[in-house]
C-alpha positions, 0 to 999 in steps of 0.5 A: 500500500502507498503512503497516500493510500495508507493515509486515506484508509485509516487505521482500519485494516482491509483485506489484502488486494493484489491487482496486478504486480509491479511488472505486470503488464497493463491494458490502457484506454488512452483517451483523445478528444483532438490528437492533431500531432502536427498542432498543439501538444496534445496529439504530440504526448499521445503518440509518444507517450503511448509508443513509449508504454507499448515498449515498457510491454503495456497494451495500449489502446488509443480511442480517439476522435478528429482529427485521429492521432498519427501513432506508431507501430504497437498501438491500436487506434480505435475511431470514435467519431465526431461530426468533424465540425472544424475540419479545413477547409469548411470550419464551422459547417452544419452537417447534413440530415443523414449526419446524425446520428444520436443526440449527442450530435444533435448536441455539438452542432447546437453547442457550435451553433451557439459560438460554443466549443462541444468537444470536451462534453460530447467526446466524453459522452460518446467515450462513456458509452463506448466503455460502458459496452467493453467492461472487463477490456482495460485495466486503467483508463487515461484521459488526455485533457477532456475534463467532460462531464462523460468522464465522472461516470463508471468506466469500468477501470480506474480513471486517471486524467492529464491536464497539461495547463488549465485552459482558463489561462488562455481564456484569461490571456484572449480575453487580456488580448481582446481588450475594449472590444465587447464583441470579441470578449462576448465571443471568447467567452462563449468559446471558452464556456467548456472550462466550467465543466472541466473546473467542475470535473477536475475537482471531482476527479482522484488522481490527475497527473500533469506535466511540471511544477508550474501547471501543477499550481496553476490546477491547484490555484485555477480549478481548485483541485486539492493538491495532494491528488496533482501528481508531477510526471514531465513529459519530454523530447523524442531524443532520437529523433531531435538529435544533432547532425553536424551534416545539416547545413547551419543558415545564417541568421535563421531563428526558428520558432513553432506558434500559431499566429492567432494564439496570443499566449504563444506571443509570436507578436513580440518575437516579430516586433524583436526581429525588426529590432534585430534586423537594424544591426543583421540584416541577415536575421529571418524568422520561420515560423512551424505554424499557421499564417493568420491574414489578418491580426496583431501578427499580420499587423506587425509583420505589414508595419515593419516591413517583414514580409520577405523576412518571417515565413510561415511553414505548416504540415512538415514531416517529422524529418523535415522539423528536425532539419528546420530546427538542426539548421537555424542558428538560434531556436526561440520560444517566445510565449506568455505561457506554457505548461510545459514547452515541448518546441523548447525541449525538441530544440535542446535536444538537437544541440540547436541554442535557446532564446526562450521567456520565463512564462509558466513553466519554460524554466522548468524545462528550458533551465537557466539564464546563461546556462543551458538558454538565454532567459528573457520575461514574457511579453518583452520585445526589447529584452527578446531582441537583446539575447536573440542579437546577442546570440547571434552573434557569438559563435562560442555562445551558442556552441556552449548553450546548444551541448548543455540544453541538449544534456540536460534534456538527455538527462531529464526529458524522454519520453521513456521516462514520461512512460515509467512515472505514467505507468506509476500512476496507473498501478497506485490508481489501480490499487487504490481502486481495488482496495477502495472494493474490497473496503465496500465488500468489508462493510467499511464504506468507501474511501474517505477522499475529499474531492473538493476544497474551498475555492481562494 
């Protein structure tokens, strides 16, 4: 029995529960409700973090909706469709009669009508049903960040869930970004209108599992989880892929970064604004940017005042080969967001030896490490301090040698993903024993677990 488990118990003694063995191998339900793995870090952490689990000798099945997650050999996809509202090239679209199928459809097309986002609540709909037909198939079942309502109901397995950051912190930086404009704060709003469902499922949830020191305050202080049930596993690079390759030609010059442009939290509208700063003294200096061109917005702004146009080019839907060139050949990698619960382009850059200019926003220290050390550190939201170390960088061959072979160790030593897989597998096993003791208490007579779900909100 674990320490936690020990002290929720009590002092009353339960029968002796063996579910598994500390070896043995588990079948996992790995949930995605959006597993893009070319946008955004969900799709990222489910095809690696389910490869690296079917290499520990785990049964991994992914259930997952659109757009399906790009997986690796070893792992089983099981499709759970949604209507596909979003898809390119006719976002927001109204499906045809013949479309529906149930109510839950009926349910995500009036959510969107509405200027809602129904995901989360309509995939862990569809997932309580479709676990609900498979009792006895899994051992534990792992959500990655849907926080439905769906979800609070018997899965038949132990439930653990990853939250990487709480969305409220984009709602809050869109609605900072909207400023005056009711309309657009109206509207950021409505969309974000999922979140009170995932405060309210999180609070409710036993084990929660997220990606550093820093998202795990942020659960404690945004969504009022107890923080004795937020539980630290970081997650990391794929180090054999990120690696370095003296034969990948260096551009001089060449920042790299991965941001969309429409996402203020990534705050690519102060690397642009650096960029012109940087240019005044190397004319050289050109940004790509891994992510999608908005036509219009802060970024498009800024790229129009200063004349960027030639200067910053935006690539989308690369291979995973073609990334890792991207990011082997630019002289400086950058990471200039407000926010992030983790920072997986600053861990991918270490890893290929490739220098770092990143923010102190949210948890980047935590993985990018120290000033001078291991990156050059600069506040979020400050285009004066970004173009400073980007210039600096740029300009000192020796620098950026030293930086690059101390990110790429420290990666090495702190962020794999096998090592993401091993602390994951943990918490399946104390989940899963908690559970199975938390019966044999109720087969006893002794009641149920005396585990407070809830506390006071500050």
């Amino acid at each position: 029995m674990t320490a936690e488990t020990a002290q929720a118990v009590g002092s009353r003694p339960l029968p002796a529960v063996s579910p598994a063995g500390d070896d043995a191998p588990l079948r996992i339900a790995l949930l995605s409700y959006k597993g893009n793995p070319f946008c955004g870090g969900q799709g990222v952490y489910v095809r690696h973090l389910s490869r690296e689990l079917a290499r520990l000798g785990h049964s991994v099945e992914v259930i997952g909706a659109q757009p399906y997650p790009v997986l690796d050999e070893g792992v089983t996809l099981t499709e759970l469709p949604s209507l596909d509202l979003y898809r390119q090239p006719d976002p927001f679209r109204t499906p045809k009669r013949g479309e529906y199928r149930d109510w839950v459809d009926a349910l995500e097309v009036g959510t969107m009508w509405t200027g809602g986002f129904p995901e989360p609540l309509t995939f862990s709909l569809r997932a309580r049903r479709h676990l609900a037909a498979r009792r006895g198939d899994f051992d534990v079942v792992h959500d990655n960040q849907t926080l439905g309502y769906g979800l609070l109901a018997d899965l038949g397995a132990p439930l653990v869930t990853t939250v990487h950051h709480p969305v409220t912190v984009d709602r809050r930086l869109e609605l900072d970004a909207a400023g005056d404009d009711w309309k657009r704060r109206l509207s950021v709003r409505r969309w974000y209108g999922f979140t009170r469902m995932q405060e309210r499922v999180a609070r409710c949830l036993p084990s929660i599992v997220t990606v550093s020191g820093s998202s795990r305050q942020e659960i404690v202080d945004h969504l009022g989880v107890r923080p004795e049930r937020v539980h630290v596993v970081p997650i990391g690079a794929d180090t054999d892929l990120f690696s370095p390759d003296p034969s990948v030609p260096v551009i001089p010059g060449r920042i790299v970064t991965t941001s969309s442009a429409d996402v203020p939290l990534k705050g690519l509208v102060y690397l642009v604004e650096a960029l012109a700063k940087v240019r005044t003294e190397n004319p050289d200096a050109h940004l790509v940017v891994v992510g999608r061109r908005a036509d219009d917005g802060p970024v498009a702004r800024a790229i129009e005042t200063y004349g960027l146009e030639g200067a910053v080019e935006f690539v989308k839907g690369i291979s995973d080969a073609e990334l890792v060139n991207l990011v082997r050949g630019a002289q400086v990698a950058c990471v200039p967001s407000l926010y992030e619960g983790f920072s997986l382009p600053a861990a991918e850059a270490m890893a290929t030896g490739t220098p770092l200019v990143a923010t102190t926003g949210g948890a980047i220290p935590e993985v990018a490490g120290a000033d001078g050390g291991t990156c050059l550190a600069v506040p979020p939201g400050d285009a004066d301090a970004l173009a400073g170390a980007l210039k600096r960088l740029l300009g000192d061959g020796e620098l950026r040698r030293r930086l690059g072979a101390a990110g790429r160790e420290r990666v090495l030593a702190r962020f794999t993903w096998r090592q993401a897989a091993i602390g994951t597998a943990e918490r399946y096993r104390i989940s899963i024993e908690r559970a199975a003791r938390a019966r044999a208490r109720a087969r006893s007579g002794a009641g149920p677990l005396p585990v407070r779900t809830s506390r006071a909100r500050p």
